[in-house]
C-alpha positions, 0 to 999 in steps of 0.5 A, spaced: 475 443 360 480 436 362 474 434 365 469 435 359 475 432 354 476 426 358 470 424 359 468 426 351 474 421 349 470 415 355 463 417 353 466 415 345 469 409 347 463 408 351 459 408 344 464 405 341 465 398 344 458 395 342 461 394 336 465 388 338 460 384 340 458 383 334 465 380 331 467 373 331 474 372 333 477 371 327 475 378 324 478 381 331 484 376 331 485 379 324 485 385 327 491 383 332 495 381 327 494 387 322 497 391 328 503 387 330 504 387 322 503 396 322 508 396 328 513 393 325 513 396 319 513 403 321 518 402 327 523 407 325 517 412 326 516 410 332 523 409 335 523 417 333 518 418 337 521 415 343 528 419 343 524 425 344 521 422 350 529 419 352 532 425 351 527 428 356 528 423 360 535 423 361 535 432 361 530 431 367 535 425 370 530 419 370 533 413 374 536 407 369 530 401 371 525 407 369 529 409 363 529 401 362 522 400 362 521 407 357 527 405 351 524 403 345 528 400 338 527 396 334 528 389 337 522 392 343 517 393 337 518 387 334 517 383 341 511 389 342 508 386 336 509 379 337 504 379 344 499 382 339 500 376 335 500 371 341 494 374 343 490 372 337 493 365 339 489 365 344 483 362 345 477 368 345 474 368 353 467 372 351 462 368 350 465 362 354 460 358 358 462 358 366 457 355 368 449 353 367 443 348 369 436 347 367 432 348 373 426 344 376 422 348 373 424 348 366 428 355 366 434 354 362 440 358 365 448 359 363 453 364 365 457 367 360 463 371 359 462 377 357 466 384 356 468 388 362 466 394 358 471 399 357 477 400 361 481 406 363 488 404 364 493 409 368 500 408 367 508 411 367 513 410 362 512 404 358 510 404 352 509 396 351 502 397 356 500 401 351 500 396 346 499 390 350 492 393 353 489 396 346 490 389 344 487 384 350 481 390 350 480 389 342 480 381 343 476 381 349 472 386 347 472 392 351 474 399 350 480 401 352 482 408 354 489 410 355 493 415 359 500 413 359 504 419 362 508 424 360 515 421 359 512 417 355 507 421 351 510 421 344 512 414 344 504 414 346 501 417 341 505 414 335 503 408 338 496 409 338 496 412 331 498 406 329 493 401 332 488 406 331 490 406 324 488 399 323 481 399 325 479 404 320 482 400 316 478 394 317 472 399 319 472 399 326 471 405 331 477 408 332 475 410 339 476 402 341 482 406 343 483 413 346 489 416 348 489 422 354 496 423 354 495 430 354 492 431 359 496 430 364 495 430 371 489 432 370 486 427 366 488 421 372 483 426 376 478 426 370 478 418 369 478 418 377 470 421 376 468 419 370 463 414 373 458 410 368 463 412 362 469 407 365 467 401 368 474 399 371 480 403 373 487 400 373 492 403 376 500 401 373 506 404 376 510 406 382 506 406 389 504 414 389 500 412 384 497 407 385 495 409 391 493 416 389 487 412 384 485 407 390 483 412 395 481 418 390 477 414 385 470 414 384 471 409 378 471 401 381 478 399 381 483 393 380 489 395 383 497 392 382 501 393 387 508 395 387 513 389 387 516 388 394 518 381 392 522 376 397 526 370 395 528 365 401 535 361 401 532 356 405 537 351 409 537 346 403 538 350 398 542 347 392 546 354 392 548 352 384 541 353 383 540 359 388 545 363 386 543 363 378 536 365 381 537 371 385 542 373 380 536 373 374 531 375 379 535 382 381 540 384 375 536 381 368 532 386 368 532 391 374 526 396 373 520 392 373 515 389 379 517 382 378 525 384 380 527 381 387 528 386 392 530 383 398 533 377 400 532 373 406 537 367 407 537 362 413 541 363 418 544 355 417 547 356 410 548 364 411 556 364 412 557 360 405 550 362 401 552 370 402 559 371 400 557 366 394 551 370 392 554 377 393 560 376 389 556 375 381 551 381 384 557 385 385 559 385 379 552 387 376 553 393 380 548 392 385 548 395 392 546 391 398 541 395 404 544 390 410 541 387 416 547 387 422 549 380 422 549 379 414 554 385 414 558 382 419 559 375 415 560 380 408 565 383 411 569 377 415 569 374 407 572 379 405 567 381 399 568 387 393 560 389 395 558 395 397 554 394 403 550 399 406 546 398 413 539 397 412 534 401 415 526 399 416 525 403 410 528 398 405 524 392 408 518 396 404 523 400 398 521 397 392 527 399 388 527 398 381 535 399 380 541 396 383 539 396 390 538 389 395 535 388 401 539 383 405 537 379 412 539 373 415 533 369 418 534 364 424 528 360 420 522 358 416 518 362 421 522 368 421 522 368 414 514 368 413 513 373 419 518 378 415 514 377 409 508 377 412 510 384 415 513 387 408 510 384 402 506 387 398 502 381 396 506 381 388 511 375 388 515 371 393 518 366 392 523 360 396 529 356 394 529 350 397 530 342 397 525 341 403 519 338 401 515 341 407 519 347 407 517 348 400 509 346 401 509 351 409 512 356 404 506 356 399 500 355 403 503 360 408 505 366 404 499 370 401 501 373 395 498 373 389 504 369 386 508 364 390 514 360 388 519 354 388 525 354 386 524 358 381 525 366 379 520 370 381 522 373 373 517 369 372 511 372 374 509 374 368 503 374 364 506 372 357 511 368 361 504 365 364 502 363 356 497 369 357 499 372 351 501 379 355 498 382 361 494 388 363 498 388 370 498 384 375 492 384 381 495 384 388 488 385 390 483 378 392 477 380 388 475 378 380 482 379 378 490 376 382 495 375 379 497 375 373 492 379 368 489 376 361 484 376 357 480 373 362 481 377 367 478 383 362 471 379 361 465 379 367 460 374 367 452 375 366 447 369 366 442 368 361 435 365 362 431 362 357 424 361 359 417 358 355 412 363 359 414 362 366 411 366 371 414 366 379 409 362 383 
């Protein structure tokens, strides 16, 4: 019976999505902002929501980062509607030519952007996915169908309400935008098979999930990894600027896929970098999984820290909480083998004043996002200026990296002719 349901939603969505290619942008920009406008203005209605889904959360002991991540008021509303309205500040992708020529023999040929079609979005606990996938589908002109998870099902649907709610308004189908919450577990397995009614599948959450959908769909999809982000203290490292970056990558907001998760420091500069670093991290209340030789410098100063041996494990934990791998690096080498051993291919980042250090770094680490002195918090698509994202790809085809609205658009060739015939 989910199976009938879900694919009865896609298939809506399906006949619904033919419906914006006929609109300008300023009609779907409209749209967008008479969104961001209803959220705001219905908030209470849906903070409300949201404590129902806290209350759950905290009855079944879920982990701070992810109730984090979960937690709506009327500050988050407000930011949620403004990547609506950013949004519509961008320019609209469809229809952009990306490439074209006159062949020898008169054929005219362009490549232009077009809309994926509809896209199936799974995910856990964050209700601002929601918002921000229903409102890049709309503006690159896809449909979208929803499954947000059970923790976050009554934010979910008062939010989905609220957005399909303004496309009535404006005389649009209402079936741009499908939620299938309800279903549960179920509908992730019914959107797995709903081949020819999704067109591509994108999977955002903790590893389990994401693998479940890359190895069990039917449904092509785009996969955005976990976050086991790396930052290398280099040698040179300016240690003001180290310490103020590790301490925002790790503790300014713990639960999300951009955090830092291990910090690798040179060898050179470890007995002076580690206890500095540790300090402020200690006060935030984050944990440390410890290699031998860091331990050993942390404990000969003396640090509050909590530290805890490492185990092979927490190279490849992403923890989303206070929690911090540790390893001292004998060099640039060792720290690109490390990387290259436990990355996921989301963010790295090395805080260094060697030109050639930085320029190895950034040729050699392949991730889907590679820094330079700089927070890997920033790997963002907002942060990037794309209005908001769809997830961050930490795969190698159509889409890496960050995810706008380019990314929700394909190409198709347009071929003009005056009575050609192939010879």
């Amino acid at each position: 019976m989910t199976v009938h349901a879900v694919h009865d939603a896609a298939r809506a969505a399906r006949e619904a999505q033919p419906s914006l290619a006929r609109l300008h942008r300023d009609t779907k920009d409209a749209v967008l902002l008479a969104m961001a406008d209803a959220l705001v203005a219905r908030a209470e209605e849906i903070v409300s929501a949201n404590a129902r889904d806290l209350e759950a959360a905290d009855a079944a002991g879920m982990a701070a980062g992810l109730r984090d991540r979960l937690a709506l008021d009327p500050q988050r509303v407000d930011a949620i509607a403004q990547q609506l309205r950013d949004a519509a500040a961008l320019p609209d992708p469809v229809g952009e030519v990306m490439r074209g020529s006159v062949l020898r023999n008169g054929l005219e040929l362009r490549q232009v952007r077009v809309p994926l079609g509809v896209i199936g979005m799974v995910y856990e606990a964050r209700p601002n996915v929601t918002v921000d996938a229903a409102g890049l589908a709309l503006k690159s002109g896809n449909a979208v169908v929803l499954r947000g998870g059970s923790a976050a099902l009554h934010s979910n649907t008062a939010l989905i309400a609220v957005l399909r709610s303004v496309l009535a308004e404006h005389d649009l189908p209402e079936d741009l935008i499908v939620g299938i919450d309800e279903h549960g577990r179920d509908g992730v397995d019914a959107l797995m098979r709903a081949r020819g009614l999704i067109d591509v599948l994108i999977p955002r959450g903790g590893a389990g999930l994401i693998r479940r959908v890359v190895e069990n769909s039917l449904v092509p999809v785009i996969e955005t990894g976990t976050g086991k982000t790396h930052i290398l203290v280099d040698a040179s490292a300016d240690l003001d600027q180290a310490e103020a970056i590790v301490v925002n990558a790790k503790t300014q907001r713990v639960g999300v896929c951009n955090a830092l998760e291990t910090l690798l420091v040179h060898r050179d500069v470890a007995s002076e970098a580690l206890p500095r670093l540790a300090a402020p991290l200690a006060e935030a209340g984050v944990r440390f999984h410890v290699d031998e030789e860091s331990a050993g410098i942390l404990t000969a100063a003396g640090t509050s820290a909590e530290i805890v041996p490492a185990t092979e494990e927490d190279w490849d934990t992403e923890y989303l909480g206070l929690e911090l791998a540790v390893k001292v690096v004998s060099d640039l080498d060792d720290a690109l083998a490390h990387v290259r051993a436990h990355s996921t291919g989301h963010t790295e980042s090395i805080l260094t004043r060697d030109l050639l250090s930085q320029q190895r770094f950034l040729a050699e680490v392949d991730s889907a996002v590679v820094m330079a002195n700089a927070s890997t918090r920033f790997s963002d698509g907002s942060e990037f200026g794309f209005g908001a994202e769809i997830g961050i790809s930490t795969q190698k085809l159509h889409a890496r990296g960050p995810m706008g609205l380019v990314e929700m658009t394909t190409g198709k060739w347009l071929v003009v002719g005056q009575g050609h015939v192939r010879p």
